[in-house]
Structures are given as structure tokens and as C-alpha cells.
C-alpha positions as CSV (number, residue, x, y, z in Angstrom):
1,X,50.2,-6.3,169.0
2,X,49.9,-5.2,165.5
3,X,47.7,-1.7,164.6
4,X,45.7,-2.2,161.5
5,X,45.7,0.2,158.4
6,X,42.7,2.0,157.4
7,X,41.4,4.7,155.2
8,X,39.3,7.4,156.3
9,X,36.6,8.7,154.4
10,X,35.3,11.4,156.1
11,X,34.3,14.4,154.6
12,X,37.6,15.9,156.8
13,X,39.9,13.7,156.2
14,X,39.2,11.4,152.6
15,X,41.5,9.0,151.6
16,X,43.8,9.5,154.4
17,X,45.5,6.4,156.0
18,X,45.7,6.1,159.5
19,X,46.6,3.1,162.2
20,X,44.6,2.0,164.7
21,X,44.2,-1.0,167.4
22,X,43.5,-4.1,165.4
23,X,41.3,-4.6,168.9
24,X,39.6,-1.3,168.8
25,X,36.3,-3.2,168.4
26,X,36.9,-5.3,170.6
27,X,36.7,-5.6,174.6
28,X,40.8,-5.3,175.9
29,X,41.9,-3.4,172.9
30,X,43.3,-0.4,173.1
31,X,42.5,3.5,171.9
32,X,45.7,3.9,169.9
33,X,45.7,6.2,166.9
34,X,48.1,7.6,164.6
35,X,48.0,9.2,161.3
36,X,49.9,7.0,158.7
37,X,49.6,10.3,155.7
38,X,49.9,13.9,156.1
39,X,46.7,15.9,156.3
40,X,45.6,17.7,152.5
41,X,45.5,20.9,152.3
42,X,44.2,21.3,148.9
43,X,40.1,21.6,150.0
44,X,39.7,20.9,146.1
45,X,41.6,17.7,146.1
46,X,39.6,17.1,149.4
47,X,36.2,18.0,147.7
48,X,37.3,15.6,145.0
49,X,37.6,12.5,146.9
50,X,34.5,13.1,148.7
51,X,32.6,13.2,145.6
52,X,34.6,9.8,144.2
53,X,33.4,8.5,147.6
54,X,29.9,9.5,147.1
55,X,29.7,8.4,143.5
56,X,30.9,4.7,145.1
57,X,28.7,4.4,147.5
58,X,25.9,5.8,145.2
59,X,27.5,3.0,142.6
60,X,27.2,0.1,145.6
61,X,23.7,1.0,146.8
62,X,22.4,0.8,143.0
63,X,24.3,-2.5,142.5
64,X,22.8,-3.7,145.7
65,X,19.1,-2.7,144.7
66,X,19.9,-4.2,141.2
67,X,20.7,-7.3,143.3
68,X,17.5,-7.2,144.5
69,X,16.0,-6.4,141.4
70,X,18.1,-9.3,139.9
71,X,16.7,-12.0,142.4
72,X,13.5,-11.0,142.0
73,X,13.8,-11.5,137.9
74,X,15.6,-14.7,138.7
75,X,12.7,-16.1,141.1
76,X,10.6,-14.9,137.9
77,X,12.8,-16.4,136.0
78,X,12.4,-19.7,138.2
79,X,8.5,-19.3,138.3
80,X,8.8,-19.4,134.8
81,X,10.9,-22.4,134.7
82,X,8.4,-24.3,137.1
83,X,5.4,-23.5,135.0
84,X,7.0,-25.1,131.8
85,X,7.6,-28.3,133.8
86,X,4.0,-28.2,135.2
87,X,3.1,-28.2,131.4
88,X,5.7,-31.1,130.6
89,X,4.8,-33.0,133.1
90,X,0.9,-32.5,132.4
91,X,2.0,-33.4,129.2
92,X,3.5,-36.9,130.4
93,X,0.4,-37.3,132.7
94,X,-1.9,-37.1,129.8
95,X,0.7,-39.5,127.8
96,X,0.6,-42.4,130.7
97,X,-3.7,-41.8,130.9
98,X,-3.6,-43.0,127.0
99,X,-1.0,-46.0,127.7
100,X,-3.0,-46.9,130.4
101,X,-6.3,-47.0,128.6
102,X,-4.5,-48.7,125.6
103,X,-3.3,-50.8,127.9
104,X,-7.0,-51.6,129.4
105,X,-8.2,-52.2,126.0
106,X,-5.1,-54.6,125.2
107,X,-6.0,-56.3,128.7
108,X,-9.7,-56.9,127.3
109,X,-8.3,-58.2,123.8
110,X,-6.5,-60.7,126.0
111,X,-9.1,-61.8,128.0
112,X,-10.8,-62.4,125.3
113,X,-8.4,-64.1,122.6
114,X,-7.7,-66.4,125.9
115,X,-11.7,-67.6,125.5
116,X,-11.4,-68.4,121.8
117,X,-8.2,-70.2,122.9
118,X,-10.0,-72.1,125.5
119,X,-13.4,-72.6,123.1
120,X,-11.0,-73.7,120.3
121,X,-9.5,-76.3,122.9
122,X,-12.5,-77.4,123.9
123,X,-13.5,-78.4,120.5
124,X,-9.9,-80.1,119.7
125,X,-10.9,-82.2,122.5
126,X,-14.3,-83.0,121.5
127,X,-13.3,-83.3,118.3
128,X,-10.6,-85.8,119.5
129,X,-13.0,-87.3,121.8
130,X,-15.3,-87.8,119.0
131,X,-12.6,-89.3,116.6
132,X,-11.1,-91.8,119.5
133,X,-14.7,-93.0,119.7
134,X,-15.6,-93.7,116.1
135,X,-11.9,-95.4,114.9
136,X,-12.9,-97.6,118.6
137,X,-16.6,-98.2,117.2
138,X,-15.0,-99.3,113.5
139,X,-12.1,-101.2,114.9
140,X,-13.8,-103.6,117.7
């Protein structure tokens, strides 16, 4: 089985690689350990690393929280988004209302142009009726 590479980043030993079972963390691996560097003995280097290594994770926790900060601007950003198509689409509602009473009023026109129409017809047909019985009256 192959041991994994890690880095420490304990205040002890910062930035130091070492091997370990790539089962460690898992049940049936093994409790092997070796360091892969030599230990520092410079405490300032040492000091140095650990306060790169706090600045990071002071650097990831900010970036996390302006994650958060981030979603929450974009569910604003959404909210925002939703209440300019509430307004479009009251917009279209109010459009259709007007077609739809134009229409009504268009609907009435036709009903009644279609009872001229049929008046009008009536008439022809009188007036037909009429003329058939005068040219029958003249001509018998």
C-alpha cells in the first residue's frame, strides 16, 4: 500500500511534509508515520509560516463569509429580478384586460352590423317580393 504526503501545519511543525497511511482514516489502515523533511530549527522561520498559515485561514474564513454575504446579495439580487417581472407581467395583464374589452366592444359592433345585415335583407326581399308582384300584376 501506498503512504500519502501531507503537510503539517501545526504550530510545531509548519510546512513540514510527512507520510502517513493513505488508510489512516479508515477502519484496517495502519498507524504508519514518517517524516518526509527535516525538522526547522529557525523558530523565526517557524513563527513565519505560522503566521502565513493564519493569515490563509483568516483569508478563507473571510472569503467563505463573503460567500455568504454574496448569496445573500444574489437572492437580493433575484428578489429584485422577480419584482420587475411581477411588474412586466402586470403590465401584460393590464395589456390583455384592454384587448379583451376591445374585443367585447368589437363583439357588440358585430352583433349588431349582423342585424342591419339581416334588416337590410329583409327589405331586399320584400322589396323583391314587392317587385315580382307588380311586373306579375302588369304582365297577366
Amino acid at each position: 500500500m501506498k503512504a500519502a504526503l501531507w503537510i503539517s501545519w501545526s504550530d510545531d511543525n509548519p510546512g513540514r511534509r510527512y507520510y502517513k497511511c493513505g488508510r489512516s482514516r479508515q477502519h484496517g489502515g495502519c498507524d504508519f508515520f514518517g517524516w518526509h523533511d527535516r525538522e526547522l530549527v529557525d523558530d523565526l522561520l517557524k513563527q513565519i509560516l505560522v503566521d502565513l498559515r493564519d493569515e490563509v485561514w483568516k483569508l478563507k474564513r473571510v472569503n467563505q463569509e463573503n460567500g455568504t454575504v454574496g448569496e445573500e446579495f444574489r437572492k437580493v439580487g433575484d428578489a429584485c429580478t422577480n419584482y420587475h417581472r411581477v411588474e412586466e407581467l402586470q403590465t401584460t395583464r393590464d395589456r390583455v384586460a384592454s384587448m379583451e374589452e376591445a374585443i367585447s366592444r368589437k363583439d357588440i359592433e358585430i352583433v349588431q352590423l349582423k342585424k342591419k345585415v339581416e334588416h337590410h335583407l329583409f327589405l331586399f326581399f320584400i322589396a323583391c317580393f314587392i317587385t315580382f308582384t307588380v311586373y306579375s300584376v302588369i304582365h297577366t
